[in-house]
N, C-alpha and C positions, 0 to 999 in steps of 0.2 A: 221239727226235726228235718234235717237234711236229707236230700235224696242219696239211698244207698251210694250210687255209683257216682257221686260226683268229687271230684277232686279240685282242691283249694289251697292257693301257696297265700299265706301269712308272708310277708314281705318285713322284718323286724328292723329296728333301729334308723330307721329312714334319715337322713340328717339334709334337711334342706339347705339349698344351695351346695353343698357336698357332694350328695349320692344322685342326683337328680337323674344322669343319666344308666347310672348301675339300676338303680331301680325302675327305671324303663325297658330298661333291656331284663329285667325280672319278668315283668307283664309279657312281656312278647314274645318270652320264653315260653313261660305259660300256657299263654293261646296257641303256639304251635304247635307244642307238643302236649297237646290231650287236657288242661286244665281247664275246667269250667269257670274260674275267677281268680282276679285276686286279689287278695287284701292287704292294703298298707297301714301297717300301724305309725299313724305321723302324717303332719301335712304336706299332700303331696300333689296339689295341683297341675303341676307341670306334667308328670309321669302319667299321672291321669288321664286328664285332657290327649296325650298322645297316644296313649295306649287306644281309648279310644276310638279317638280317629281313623286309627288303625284297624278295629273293628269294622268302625262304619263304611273304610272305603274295600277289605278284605275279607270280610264278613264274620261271621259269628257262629253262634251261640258263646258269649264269653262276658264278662261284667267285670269293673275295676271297682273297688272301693275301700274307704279311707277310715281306719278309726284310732281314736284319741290314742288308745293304748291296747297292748297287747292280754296284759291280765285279764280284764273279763270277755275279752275274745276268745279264749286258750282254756277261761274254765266254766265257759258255754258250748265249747266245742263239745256236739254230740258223736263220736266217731275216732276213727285212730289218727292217731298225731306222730306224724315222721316229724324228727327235725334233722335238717344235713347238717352234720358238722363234720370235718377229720376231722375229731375223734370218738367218734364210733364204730361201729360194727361193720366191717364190709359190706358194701353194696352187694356184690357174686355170694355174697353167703348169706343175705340174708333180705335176698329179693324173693323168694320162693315164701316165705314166713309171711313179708310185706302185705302184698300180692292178697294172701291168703282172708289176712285183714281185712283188706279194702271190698275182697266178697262181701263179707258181713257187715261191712260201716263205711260211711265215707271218709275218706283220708284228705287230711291235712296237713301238706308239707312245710313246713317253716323253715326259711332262707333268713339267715342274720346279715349283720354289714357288720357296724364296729361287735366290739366282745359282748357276746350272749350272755343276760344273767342263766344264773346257775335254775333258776325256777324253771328253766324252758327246758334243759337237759332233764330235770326231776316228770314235770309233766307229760312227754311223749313218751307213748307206749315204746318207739323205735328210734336211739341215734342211731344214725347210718352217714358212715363216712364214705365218699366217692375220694377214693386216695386217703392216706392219713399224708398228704402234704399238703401245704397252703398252693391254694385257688382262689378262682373266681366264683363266689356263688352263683351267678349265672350259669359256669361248666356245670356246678355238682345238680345244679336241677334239672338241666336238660339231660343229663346222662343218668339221675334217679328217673325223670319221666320216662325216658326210653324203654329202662327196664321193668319198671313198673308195667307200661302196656307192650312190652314186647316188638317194637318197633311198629304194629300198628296204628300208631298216633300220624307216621308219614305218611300214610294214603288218605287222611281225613280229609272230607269234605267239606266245603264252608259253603251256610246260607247267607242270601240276602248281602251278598257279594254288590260289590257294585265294579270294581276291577279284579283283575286278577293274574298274577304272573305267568308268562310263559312260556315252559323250560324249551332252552335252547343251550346248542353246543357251545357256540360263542356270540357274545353279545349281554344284551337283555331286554326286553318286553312288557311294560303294564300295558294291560288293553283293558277295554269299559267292557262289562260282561255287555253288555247290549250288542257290542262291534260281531 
C-alpha cells in the first residue's frame, strides 16, 4: 500500500520523439510543487534521465518511473485518482472535497497528452478541470498542485541538494551547496 500522504502524477499517453519535452516539463512540475513521483506510461528515457538529473543536482525526495501501460497502474492504484481534464468539475469548487480525500488516501493525479481513453474519466474518483478551456497539461497540474497544498509546496525544502538556486532581484545563480 502506498503511503497516505503521498502524491503521484501518472503521465498518460507519452508519444516518443513527440512529447519528449512536455513530458519533462511534467516531472519538473511535480517535483516542484509537492509530488512524490512520477510516472510514465510509455517509453520515456529521455524525460527520465532528465528529470533525474534534476533531482540529483537540486535534490529530492522524488523518483521517476516508467511503465508499459496505464491499465494495470490505474487498477492497482490504492487511493484517490484525480484526473485533469477541462471537462470536469472546477478546481475552486472542488478542491475542498479533493483535499479531503487525499487525508484518507494517497492521490493520484493523471495528466494526458493526446485524447484520454474514456476508461480514465470512468476510473477516478475526481475529474477536475483547471479552466474548461484547452491548455497545457503542465499549467493544469501545477495550479491543481498549488491548490491541492495550498501554496505550501513553495517553501519546500530539498535534501541531498548538491546546487541550489539563488533568488535574486536580477540576474541568476546556481551555487554548489558546499560554496
Amino acid at each position: 500500500m502506498q503511503d497516505t500522504n503521498e502524491v503521484v502524477v501518472l503521465r498518460l499517453g507519452h508519444r516518443p520523439g513527440r512529447d519528449e519535452r512536455m513530458t519533462t516539463h511534467v516531472g519538473l512540475t511535480a517535483r516542484a510543487l509537492g509530488a512524490d513521483r512520477v510516472v510514465i506510461a510509455g517509453a520515456a528515457s529521455e524525460p527520465k534521465a532528465t528529470v533525474e538529473g534534476v533531482v540529483d543536482r537540486f535534490g529530492g525526495p522524488f523518483a521517476v518511473e516508467t511503465v508499459d501501460g496505464r491499465r494495470a497502474f490505474l487498477r492497482e492504484w490504492d487511493g484517490v485518482v484525480v484526473h485533469l481534464t477541462m471537462y470536469g468539475l472546477p478546481v475552486q469548487e472542488i478542491e475542498g472535497e479533493v483535499r479531503a480525500a487525499h487525508d484518507e488516501a494517497p492521490l493520484l493525479a493523471v495528466v494526458g497528452s493526446e485524447k484520454v481513453p474514456f476508461d480514465v474519466y470512468e476510473r477516478a474518483d475526481f475529474n477536475v478541470g483547471v479552466t474548461n478551456q484547452p491548455h497545457s497539461e503542465v499549467a493544469g497540474l501545477a495550479v491543481f498542485l498549488d491548490r491541492l497544498f495550498e501554496g505550501r509546496e513553495l517553501d519546500r525544502e530539498w535534501a541531498d541538494a548538491s546546487h541550489r538556486v539563488v533568488p535574486k532581484e536580477t540576474g541568476k545563480l546556481v551555487e554548489s551547496v558546499d560554496e
